[in-house]
C-alpha positions as CSV (number, residue, x, y, z in Angstrom):
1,X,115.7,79.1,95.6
2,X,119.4,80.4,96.1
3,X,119.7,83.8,97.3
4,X,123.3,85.5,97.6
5,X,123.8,87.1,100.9
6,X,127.2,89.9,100.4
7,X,128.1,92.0,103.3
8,X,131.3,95.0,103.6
9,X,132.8,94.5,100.1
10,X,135.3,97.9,101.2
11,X,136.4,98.6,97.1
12,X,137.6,95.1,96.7
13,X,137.0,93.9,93.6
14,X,139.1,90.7,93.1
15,X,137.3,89.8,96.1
16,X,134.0,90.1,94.4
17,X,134.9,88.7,91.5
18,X,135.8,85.7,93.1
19,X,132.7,85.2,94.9
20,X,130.6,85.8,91.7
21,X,132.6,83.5,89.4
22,X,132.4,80.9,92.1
23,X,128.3,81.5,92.6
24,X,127.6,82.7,89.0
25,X,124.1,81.6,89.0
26,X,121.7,82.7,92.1
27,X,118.0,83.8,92.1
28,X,118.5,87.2,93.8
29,X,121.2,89.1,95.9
30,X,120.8,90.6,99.3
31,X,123.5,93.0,100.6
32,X,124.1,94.3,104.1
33,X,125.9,97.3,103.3
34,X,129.8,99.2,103.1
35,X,131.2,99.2,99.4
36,X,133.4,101.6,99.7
37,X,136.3,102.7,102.5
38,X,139.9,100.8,102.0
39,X,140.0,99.3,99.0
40,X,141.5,100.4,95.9
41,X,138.2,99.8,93.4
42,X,135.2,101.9,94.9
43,X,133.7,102.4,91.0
44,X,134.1,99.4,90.1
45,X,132.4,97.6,93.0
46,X,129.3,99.9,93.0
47,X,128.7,99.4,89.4
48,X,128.7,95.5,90.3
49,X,126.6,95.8,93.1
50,X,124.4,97.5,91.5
51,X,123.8,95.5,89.1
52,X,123.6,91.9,91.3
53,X,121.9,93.7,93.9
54,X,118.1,92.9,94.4
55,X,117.4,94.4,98.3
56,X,120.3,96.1,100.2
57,X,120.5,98.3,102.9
58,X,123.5,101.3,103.7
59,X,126.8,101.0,105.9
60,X,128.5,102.7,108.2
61,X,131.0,103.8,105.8
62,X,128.5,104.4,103.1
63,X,126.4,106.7,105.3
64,X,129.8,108.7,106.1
65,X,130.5,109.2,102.5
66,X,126.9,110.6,101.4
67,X,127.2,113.0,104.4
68,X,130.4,113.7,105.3
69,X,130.3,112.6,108.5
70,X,132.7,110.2,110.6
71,X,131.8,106.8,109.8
72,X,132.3,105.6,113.8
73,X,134.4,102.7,112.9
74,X,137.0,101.0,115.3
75,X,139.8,103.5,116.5
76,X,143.0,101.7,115.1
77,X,140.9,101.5,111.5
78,X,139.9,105.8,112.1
79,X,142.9,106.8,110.1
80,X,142.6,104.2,107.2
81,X,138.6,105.0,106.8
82,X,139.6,108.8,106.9
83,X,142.0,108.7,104.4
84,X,140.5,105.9,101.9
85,X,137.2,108.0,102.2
86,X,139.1,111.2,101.2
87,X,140.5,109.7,98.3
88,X,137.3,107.9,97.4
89,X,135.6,111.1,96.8
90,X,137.7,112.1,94.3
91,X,136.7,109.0,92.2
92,X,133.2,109.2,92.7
93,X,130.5,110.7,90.6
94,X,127.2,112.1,92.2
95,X,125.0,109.2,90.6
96,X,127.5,106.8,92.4
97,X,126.9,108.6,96.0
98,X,123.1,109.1,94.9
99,X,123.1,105.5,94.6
100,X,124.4,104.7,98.8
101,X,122.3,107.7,99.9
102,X,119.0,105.4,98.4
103,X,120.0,102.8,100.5
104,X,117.7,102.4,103.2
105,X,119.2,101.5,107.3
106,X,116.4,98.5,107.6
107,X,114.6,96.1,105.2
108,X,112.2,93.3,105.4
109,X,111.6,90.5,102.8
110,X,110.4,87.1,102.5
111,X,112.5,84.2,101.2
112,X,111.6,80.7,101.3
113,X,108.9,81.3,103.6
114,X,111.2,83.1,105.8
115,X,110.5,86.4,107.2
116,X,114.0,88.0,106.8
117,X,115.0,91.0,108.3
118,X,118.7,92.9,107.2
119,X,120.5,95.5,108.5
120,X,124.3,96.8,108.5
121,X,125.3,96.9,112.2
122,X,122.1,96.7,114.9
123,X,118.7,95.2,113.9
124,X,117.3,98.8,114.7
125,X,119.4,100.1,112.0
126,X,122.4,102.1,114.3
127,X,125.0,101.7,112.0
128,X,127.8,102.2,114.1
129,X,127.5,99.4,117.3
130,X,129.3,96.6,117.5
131,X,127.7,93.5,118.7
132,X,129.0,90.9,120.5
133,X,127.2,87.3,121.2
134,X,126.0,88.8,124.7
135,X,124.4,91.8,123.1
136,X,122.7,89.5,120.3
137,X,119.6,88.2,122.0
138,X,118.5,91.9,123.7
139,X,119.3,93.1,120.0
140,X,116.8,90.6,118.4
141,X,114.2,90.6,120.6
142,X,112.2,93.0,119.3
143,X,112.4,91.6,115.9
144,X,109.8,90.2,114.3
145,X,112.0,87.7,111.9
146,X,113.0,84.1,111.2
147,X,116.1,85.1,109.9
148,X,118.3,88.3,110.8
149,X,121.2,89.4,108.5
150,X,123.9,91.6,110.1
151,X,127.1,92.8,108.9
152,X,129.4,95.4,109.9
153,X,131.8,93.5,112.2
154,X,133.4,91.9,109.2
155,X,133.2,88.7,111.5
156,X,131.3,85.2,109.8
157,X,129.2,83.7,112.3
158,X,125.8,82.3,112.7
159,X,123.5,82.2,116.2
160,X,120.4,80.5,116.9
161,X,118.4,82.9,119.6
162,X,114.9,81.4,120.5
163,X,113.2,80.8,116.9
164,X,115.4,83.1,115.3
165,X,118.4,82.4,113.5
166,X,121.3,85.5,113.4
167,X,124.0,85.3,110.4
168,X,126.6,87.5,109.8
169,X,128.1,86.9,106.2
170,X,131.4,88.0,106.6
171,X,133.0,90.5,104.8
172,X,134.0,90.1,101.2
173,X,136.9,92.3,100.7
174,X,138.4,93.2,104.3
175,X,137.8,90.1,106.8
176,X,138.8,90.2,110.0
177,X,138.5,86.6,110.8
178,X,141.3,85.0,108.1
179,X,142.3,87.0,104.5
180,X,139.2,84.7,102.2
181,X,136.7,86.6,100.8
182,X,133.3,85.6,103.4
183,X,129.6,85.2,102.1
184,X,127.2,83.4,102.7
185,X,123.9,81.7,100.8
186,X,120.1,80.7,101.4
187,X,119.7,77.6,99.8
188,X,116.3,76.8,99.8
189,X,115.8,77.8,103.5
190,X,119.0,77.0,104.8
191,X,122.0,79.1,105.3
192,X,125.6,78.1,104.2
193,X,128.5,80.3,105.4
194,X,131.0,80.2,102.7
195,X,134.8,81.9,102.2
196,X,136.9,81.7,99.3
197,X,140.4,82.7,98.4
198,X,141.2,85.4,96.0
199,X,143.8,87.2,93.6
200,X,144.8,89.0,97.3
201,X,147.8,90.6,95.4
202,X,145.6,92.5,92.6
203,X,144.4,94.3,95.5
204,X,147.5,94.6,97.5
205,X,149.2,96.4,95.0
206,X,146.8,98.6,93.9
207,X,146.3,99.7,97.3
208,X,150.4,100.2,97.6
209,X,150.3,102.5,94.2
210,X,147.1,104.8,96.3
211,X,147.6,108.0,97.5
212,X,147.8,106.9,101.2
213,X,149.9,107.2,103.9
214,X,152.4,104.1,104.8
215,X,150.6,103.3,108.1
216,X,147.2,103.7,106.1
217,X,148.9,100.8,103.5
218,X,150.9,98.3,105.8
219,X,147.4,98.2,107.8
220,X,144.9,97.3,105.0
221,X,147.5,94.9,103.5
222,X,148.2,93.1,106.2
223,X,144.3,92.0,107.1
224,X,144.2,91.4,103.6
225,X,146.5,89.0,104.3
226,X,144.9,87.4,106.5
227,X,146.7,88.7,110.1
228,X,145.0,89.8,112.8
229,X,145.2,93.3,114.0
């Protein structure tokens, strides 16, 4: 069995396309939460995830768009979030937002006789912390999983704590950890951390024509370009 594993796809849908043209054919879709905040395509990535999605659960930025609430991101990424949010709402229709608020904080499956367990930021389903590798194994250890999937830190990495494994996709369309579009796959029990380059300027642009300020622009363009920040 191949399962797709997407995580923090932020309105970037070049970045999406990629990874589905490159994995066109997968027996279900698992995704960790965030489709919208800083990119320039929030409609159109819904739409797609909604379609591929099998089991997802809701992000931080998500959460803060269904309730108008701050999403708690990382202070230098505040004003970006505020103002890509704003301006996100304007494109949205109330099915679209209907569809994040359904999204749960936690879910639990099986996959190749794995007991999975997903969630956007912490295991308990905080969707604002930030964990580091210390803070992994306290975070886990009330988990009752082979495999926990974690987002949110838009950071690809995998951890073996005790019996359990911990992966953390990536993100797809805002990486913090190189400008390729992160996912990752379950192939037939095992996990493969994958990234992929993408048409980075489609996305570029359309986030320079936005109604955004110029600090809000240079800083989304340059992580999609890959430099650290």
């Amino acid at each position: 069995m191949k399962t797709l594993i997407l995580s923090d796809i932020h309105g970037n849908l070049p970045a999406l396309e990629a990874i589905l043209h490159e994995e066109p054919h997968f027996d279900q879709c698992l995704f960790l939460g965030d489709v919208v905040d800083y990119g320039p395509f929030p409609k159109e990535c819904i739409l797609a995830i909604k379609y591929h999605m099998d089991i997802g659960v809701i992000g931080n930025h998500d959460n803060a768009i269904v309730h108008d609430v701050d999403c708690g991101c990382r202070g230098d990424f505040t004003v970006a979030s505020d103002e890509t949010r704003a301006w996100h709402k304007t494109l949205l229709a109330t099915y679209e937002i209907d569809f994040l608020a359904s999204l749960p904080k936690t879910e639990h499956t099986w996959i190749d006789g794995l007991r999975i367990h997903m969630a956007h930021a912490a295991p308990n389903g905080d969707l604002t912390r930030y964990l580091d590798q210390e803070a992994l194994p306290r975070a886990v250890s009330g988990i009752d999983a082979d495999l926990v999937l974690l987002g949110h830190t838009h950071v690809q990495f995998e951890a073996r704590i005790g019996k359990k494994l911990v992966v953390n996709p990536g993100s797809v369309g805002l990486a913090r950890d190189g400008g390729k579009a992160c996912y990752a796959l379950l192939v037939d029990g095992q996990i493969q951390l994958k990234r992929l380059e993408y048409d980075v300027q489609r996305t570029t642009s359309a986030i320079l024509e936005a109604p955004l300020s110029e600090q809000t622009r240079n800083l989304l363009n340059a992580v999609l370009r890959g430099q650290r920040v």
